[in-house]
N, C-alpha and C positions, 0 to 999 in steps of 0.2 A: 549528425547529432546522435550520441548513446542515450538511450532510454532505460531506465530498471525499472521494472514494476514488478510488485508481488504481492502476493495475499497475505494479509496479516493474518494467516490461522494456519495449523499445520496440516490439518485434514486433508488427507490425499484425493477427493473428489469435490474440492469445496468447488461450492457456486460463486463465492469469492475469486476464486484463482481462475475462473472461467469467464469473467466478468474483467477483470484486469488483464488478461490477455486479449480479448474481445478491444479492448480501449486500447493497448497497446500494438496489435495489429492496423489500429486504424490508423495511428501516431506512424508506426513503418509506411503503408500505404501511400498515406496524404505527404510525407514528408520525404519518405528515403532512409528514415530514420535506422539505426539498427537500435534491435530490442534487445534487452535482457532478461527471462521474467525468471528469479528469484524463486527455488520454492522453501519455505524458514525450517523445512525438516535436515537442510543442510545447516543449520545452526543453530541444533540444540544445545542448550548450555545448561551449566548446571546454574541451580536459583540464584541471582546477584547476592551477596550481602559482601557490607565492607570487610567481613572478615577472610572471606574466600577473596578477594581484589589485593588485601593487605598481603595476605601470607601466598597466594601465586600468580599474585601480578593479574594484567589484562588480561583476560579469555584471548585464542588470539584470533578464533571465530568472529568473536565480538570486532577487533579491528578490522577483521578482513569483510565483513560488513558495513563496518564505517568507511572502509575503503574504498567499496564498489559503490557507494554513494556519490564520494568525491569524484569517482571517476565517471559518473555518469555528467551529463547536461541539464536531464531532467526526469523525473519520478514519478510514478504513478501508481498508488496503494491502495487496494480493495479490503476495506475491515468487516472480519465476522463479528459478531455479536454475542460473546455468553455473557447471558444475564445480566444485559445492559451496558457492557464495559469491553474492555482489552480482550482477544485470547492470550491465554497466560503468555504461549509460546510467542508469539509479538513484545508483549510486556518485560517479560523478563528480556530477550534480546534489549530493545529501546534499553529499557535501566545501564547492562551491561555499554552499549553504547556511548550513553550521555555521560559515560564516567570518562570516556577520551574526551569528549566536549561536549558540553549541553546544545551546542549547535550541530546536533546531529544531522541533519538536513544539509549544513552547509549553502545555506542560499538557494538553494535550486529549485528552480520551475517546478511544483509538483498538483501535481489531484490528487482529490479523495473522492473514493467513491468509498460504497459496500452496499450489500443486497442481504436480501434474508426471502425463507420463505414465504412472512408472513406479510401482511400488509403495512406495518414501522421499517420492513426495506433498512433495517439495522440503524434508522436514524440515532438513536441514541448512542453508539459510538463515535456516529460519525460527527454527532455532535460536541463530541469529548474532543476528537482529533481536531476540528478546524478552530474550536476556540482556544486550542494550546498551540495553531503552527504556531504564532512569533515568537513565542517562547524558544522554539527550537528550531529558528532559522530556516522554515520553512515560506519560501516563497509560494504563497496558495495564490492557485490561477483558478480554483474553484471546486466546487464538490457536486455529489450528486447520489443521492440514494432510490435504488432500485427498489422498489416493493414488487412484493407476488412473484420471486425471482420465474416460477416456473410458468407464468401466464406474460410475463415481459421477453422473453427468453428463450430463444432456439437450439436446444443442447445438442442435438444431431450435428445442426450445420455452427455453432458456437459465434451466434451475432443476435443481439438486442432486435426484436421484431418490433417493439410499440414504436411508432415512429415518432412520438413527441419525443419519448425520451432518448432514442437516437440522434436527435439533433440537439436534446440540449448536451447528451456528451460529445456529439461531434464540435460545440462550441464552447465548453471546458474545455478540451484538447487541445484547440486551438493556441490557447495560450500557452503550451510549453512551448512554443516555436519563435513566438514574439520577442 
């Protein structure tokens, strides 16, 4: 089984990307899986509009992400949160994307998680992303938002301490294998 998982922010010390890795280590562990985790500062682009798509075509960044999609089995995305929504760098990729097909996703097994530092644990993203998968073909096996990233969370050794919510992501996770 290939796995991608990546932080929907570009920040290069996100909690997000330590969080998705953290899940996607377990996914290789419990499985055998191989991982791929994504970081979106390899696909900066420049902002979508139709007129940039019109006059030079696909980004090919953009394809080569919808790519690694298709090529995976299944997914697993950890979203930041500015000011309640997308980080741009996410946002604009997705736009770019859904213009190859709005089934970006492609079917596949995936999570959502995302964390923050404050005690909303990013829900409100995450509640943007689970109620548009069907829209984009996103087979959700389940989600899961971290609050208090840094009282849930062991940055040294990079694994979830509270044990509730290690087992309810050990039980999201699950499902990419089913």
């Amino acid at each position: 089984m290939k796995v991608l998982a990546f932080a929907a922010t570009n920040h290069k010390a996100s909690i997000n990307k330590q969080l998705v890795t953290h899940a996607a280590n377990i996914v290789a562990q419990n499985t055998g899986a191989e991982v791929e985790v994504l970081d979106l500062n390899d696909y900066e682009l420049p902002l979508y509009s139709i007129e940039r798509q019109t006059e030079n075509g696909m980004h090919p960044l953009a394809q080569q992400f919808f790519d690694k999609i298709g090529a995976a089995d299944a997914v697993i995305i950890s979203f930041a949160e500015h000011n309640g929504s997308y980080a741009a760098v996410y946002k604009n990729l997705f736009d770019w994307a859904s213009r190859i097909d709005m089934k970006v996703y492609q079917n596949k097994p995936t999570v959502l998680l995302a964390t923050s530092p404050g005690p909303g644990g990013a829900s409100s993203v995450l509640a943007s992303a689970v109620g548009s998968a069907d829209f984009f073909a996103m087979d959700l096996k389940g989600s899961l938002s971290v609050p208090t990233f840094n009282d849930n969370f062991d940055t040294d050794k990079g694994v979830l301490v509270n044990e509730e919510l290690v087992e309810k992501l050990k039980d999201i996770l699950s499902g990419l294998s089913e």
